[in-house]
Structure formats: structure tokens, C-alpha cells
PDB file of N, H, CA, C and O in Angstrom:
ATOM      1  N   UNK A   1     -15.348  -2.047 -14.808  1.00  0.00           N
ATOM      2  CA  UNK A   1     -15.120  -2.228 -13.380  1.00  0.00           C
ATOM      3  C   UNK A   1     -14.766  -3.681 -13.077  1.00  0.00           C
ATOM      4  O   UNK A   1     -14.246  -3.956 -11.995  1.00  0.00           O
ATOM      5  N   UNK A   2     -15.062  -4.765 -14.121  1.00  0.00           N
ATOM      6  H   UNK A   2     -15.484  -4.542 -14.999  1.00  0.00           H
ATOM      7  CA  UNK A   2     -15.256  -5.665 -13.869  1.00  0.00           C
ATOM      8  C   UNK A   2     -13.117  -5.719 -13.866  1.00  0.00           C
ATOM      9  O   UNK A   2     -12.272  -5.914 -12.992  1.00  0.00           O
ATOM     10  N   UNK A   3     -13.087  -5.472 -15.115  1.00  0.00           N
ATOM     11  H   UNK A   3     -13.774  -5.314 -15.824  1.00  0.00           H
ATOM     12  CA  UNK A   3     -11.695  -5.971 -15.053  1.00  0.00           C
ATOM     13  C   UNK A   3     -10.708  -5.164 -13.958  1.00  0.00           C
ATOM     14  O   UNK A   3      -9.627  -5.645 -13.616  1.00  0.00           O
ATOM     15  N   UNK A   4     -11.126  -4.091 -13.532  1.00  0.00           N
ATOM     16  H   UNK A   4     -12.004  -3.701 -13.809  1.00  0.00           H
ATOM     17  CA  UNK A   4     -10.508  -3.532 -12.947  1.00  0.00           C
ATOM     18  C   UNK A   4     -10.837  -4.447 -11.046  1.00  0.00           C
ATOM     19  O   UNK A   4     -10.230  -4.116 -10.028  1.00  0.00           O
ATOM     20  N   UNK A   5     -11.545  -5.176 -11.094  1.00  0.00           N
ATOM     21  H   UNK A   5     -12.038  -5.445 -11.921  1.00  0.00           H
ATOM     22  CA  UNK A   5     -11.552  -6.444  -9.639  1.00  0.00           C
ATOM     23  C   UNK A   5     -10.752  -7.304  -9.969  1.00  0.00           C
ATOM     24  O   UNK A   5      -9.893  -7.578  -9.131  1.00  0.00           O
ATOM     25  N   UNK A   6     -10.732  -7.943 -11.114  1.00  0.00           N
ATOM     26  H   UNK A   6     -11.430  -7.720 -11.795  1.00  0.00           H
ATOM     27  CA  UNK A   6      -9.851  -9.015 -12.035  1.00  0.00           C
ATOM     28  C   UNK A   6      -8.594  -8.745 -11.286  1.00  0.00           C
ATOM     29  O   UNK A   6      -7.970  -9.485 -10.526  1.00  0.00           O
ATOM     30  N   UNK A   7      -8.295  -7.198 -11.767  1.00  0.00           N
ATOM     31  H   UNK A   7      -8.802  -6.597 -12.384  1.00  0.00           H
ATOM     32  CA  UNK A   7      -6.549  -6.885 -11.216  1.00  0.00           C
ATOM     33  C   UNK A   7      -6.373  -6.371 -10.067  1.00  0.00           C
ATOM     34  O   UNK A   7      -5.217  -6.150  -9.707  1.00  0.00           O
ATOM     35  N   UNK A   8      -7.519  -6.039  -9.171  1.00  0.00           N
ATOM     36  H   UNK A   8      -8.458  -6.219  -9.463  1.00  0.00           H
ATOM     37  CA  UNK A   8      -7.049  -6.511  -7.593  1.00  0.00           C
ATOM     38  C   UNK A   8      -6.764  -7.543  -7.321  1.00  0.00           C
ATOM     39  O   UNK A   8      -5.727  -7.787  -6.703  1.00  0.00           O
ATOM     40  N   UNK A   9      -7.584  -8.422  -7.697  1.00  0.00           N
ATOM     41  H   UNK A   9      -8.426  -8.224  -8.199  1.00  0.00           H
ATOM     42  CA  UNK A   9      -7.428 -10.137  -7.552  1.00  0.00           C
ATOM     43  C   UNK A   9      -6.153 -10.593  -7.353  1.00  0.00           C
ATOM     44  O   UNK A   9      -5.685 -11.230  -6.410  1.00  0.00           O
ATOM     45  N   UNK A  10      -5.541 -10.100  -8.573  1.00  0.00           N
ATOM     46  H   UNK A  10      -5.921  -9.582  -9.339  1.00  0.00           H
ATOM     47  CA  UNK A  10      -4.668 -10.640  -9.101  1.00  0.00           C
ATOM     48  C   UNK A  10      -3.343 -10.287  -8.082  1.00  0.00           C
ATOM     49  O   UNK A  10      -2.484 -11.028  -7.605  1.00  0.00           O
ATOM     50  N   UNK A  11      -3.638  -8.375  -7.933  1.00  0.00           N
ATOM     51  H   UNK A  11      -4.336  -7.773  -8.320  1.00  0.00           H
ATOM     52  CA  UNK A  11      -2.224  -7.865  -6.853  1.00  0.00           C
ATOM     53  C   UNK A  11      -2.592  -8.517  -5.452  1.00  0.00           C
ATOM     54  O   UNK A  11      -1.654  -9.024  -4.836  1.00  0.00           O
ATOM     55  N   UNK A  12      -4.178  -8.568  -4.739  1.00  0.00           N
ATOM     56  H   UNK A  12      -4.940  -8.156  -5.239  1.00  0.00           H
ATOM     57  CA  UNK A  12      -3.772  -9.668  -3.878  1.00  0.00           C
ATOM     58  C   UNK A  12      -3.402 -10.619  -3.846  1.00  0.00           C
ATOM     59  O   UNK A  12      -2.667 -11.033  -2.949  1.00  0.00           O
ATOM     60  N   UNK A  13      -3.910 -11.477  -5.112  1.00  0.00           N
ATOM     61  H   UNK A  13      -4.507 -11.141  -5.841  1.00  0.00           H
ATOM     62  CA  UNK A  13      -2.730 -13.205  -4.709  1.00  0.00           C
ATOM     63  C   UNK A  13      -1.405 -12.662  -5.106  1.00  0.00           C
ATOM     64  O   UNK A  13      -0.671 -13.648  -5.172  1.00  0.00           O
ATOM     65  N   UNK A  14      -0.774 -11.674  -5.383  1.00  0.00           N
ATOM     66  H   UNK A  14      -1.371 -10.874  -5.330  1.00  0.00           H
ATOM     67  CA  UNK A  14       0.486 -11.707  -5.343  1.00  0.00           C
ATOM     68  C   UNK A  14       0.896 -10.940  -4.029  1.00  0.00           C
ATOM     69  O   UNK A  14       1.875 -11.396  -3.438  1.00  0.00           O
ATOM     70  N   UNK A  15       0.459 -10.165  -3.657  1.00  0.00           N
ATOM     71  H   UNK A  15      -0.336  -9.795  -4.138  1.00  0.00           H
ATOM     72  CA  UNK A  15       0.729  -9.880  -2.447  1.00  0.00           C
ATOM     73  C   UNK A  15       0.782 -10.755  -0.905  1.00  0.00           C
ATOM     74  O   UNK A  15       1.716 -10.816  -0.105  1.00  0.00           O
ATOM     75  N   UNK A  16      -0.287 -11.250  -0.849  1.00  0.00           N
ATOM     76  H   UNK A  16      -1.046 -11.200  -1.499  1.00  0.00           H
ATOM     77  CA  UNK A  16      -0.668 -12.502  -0.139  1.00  0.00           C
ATOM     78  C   UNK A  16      -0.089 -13.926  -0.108  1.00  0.00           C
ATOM     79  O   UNK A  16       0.160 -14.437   0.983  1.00  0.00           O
ATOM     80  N   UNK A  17       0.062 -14.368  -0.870  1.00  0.00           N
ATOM     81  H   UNK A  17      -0.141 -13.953  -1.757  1.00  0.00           H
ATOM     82  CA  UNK A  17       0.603 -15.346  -1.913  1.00  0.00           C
ATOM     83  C   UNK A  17       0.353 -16.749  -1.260  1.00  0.00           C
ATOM     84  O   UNK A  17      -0.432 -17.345  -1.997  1.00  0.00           O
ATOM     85  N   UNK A  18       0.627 -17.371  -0.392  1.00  0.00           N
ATOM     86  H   UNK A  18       1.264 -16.886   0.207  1.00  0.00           H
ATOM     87  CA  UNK A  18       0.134 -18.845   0.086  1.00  0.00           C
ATOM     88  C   UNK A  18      -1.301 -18.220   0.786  1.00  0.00           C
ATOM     89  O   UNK A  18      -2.375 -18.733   0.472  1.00  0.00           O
ATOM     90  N   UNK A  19      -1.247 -17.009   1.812  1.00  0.00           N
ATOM     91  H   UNK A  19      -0.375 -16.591   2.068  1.00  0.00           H
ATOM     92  CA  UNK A  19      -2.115 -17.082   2.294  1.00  0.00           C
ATOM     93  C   UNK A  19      -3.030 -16.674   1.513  1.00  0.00           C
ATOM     94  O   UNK A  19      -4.190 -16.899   1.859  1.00  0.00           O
ATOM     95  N   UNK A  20      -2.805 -16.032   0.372  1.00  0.00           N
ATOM     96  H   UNK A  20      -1.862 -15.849   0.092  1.00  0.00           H
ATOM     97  CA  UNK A  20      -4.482 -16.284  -0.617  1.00  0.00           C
ATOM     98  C   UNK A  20      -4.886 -17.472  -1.065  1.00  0.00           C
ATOM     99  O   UNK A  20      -4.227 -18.131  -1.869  1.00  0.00           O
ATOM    100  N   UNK A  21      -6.222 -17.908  -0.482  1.00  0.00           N
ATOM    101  H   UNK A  21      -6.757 -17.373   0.171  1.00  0.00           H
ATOM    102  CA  UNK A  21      -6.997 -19.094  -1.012  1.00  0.00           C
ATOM    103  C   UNK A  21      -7.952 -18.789  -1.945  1.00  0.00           C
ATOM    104  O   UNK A  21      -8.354 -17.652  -2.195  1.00  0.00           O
ATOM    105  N   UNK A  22      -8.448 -20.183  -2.646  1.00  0.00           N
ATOM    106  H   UNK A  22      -8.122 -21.106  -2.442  1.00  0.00           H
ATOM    107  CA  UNK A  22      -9.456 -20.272  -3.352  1.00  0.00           C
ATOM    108  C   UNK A  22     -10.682 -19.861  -2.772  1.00  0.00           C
ATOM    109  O   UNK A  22     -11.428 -19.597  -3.715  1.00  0.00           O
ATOM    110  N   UNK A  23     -11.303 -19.662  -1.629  1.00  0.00           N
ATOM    111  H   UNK A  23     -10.697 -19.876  -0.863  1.00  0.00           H
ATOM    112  CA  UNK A  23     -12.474 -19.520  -0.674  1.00  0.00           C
ATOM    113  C   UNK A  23     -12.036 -17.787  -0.923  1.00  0.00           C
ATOM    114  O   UNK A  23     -13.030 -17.188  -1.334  1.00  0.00           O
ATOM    115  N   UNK A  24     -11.163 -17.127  -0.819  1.00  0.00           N
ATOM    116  H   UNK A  24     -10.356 -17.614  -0.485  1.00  0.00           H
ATOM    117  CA  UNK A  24     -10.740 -15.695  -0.347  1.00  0.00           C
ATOM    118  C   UNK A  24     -11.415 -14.935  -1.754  1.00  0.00           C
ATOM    119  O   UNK A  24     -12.279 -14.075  -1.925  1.00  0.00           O
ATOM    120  N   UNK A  25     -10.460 -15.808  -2.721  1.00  0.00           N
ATOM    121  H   UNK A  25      -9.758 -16.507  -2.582  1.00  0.00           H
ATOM    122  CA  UNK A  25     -10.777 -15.218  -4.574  1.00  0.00           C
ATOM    123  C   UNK A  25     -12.321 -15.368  -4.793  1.00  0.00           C
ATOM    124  O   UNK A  25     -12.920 -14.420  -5.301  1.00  0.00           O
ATOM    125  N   UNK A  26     -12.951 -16.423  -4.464  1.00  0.00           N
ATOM    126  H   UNK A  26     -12.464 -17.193  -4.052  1.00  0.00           H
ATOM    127  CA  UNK A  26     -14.500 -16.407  -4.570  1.00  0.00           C
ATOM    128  C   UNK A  26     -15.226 -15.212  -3.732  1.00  0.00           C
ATOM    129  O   UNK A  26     -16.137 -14.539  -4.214  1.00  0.00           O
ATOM    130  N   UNK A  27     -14.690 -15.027  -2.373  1.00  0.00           N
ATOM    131  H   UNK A  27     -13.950 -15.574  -1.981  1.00  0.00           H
ATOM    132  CA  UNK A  27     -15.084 -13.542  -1.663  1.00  0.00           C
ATOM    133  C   UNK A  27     -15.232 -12.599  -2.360  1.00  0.00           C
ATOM    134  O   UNK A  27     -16.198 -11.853  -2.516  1.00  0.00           O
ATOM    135  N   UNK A  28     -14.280 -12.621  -2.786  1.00  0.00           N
ATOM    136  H   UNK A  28     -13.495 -13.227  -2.660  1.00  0.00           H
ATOM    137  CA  UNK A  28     -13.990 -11.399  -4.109  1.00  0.00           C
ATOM    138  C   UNK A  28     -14.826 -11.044  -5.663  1.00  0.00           C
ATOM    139  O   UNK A  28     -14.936  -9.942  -6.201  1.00  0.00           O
ATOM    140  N   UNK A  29     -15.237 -12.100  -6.041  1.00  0.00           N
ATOM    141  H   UNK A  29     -15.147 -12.995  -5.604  1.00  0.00           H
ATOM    142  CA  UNK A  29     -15.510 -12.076  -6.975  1.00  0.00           C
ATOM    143  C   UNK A  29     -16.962 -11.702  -6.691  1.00  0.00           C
ATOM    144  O   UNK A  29     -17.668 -11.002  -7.417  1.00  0.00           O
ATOM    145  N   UNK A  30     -17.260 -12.186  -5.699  1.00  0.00           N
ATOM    146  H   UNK A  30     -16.687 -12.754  -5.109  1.00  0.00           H
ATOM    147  CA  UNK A  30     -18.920 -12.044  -5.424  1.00  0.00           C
ATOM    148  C   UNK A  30     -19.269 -10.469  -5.515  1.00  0.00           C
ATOM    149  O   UNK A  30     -20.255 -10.054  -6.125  1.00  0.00           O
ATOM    150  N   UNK A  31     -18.329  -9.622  -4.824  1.00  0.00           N
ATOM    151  H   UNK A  31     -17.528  -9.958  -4.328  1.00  0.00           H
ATOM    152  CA  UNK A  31     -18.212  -8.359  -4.699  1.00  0.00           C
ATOM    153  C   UNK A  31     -18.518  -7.359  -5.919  1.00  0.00           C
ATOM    154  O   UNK A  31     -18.396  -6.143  -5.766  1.00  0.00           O
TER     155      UNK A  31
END
């Protein structure tokens, strides 16, 4: 499961792309 957050991560900063921050990816990870 873990890697499978990894690669949301990942399609949101590409989706998002300036507006994904470093503060947003830590949101995430906490999850």
C-alpha cells in the first residue's frame, strides 16, 4: 500500500505541477 501512495504522489505532482508543494507531499505521506 505503501508504494501504491508513492504513485499517487507522484500522479499528483504531475498533475498539479507548480501548485504541488513540499508542505502538500508531506500531507500525504502522513496519510
Amino acid at each position: 500500500f505503501r508504494l501504491l501512495g508513492d504513485n499517487l504522489i507522484i500522479a499528483l505532482a504531475a498533475a498539479l505541477g507548480k501548485d504541488f508543494t513540499i508542505e502538500a507531499q508531506a500531507a500525504w505521506q502522513k496519510l
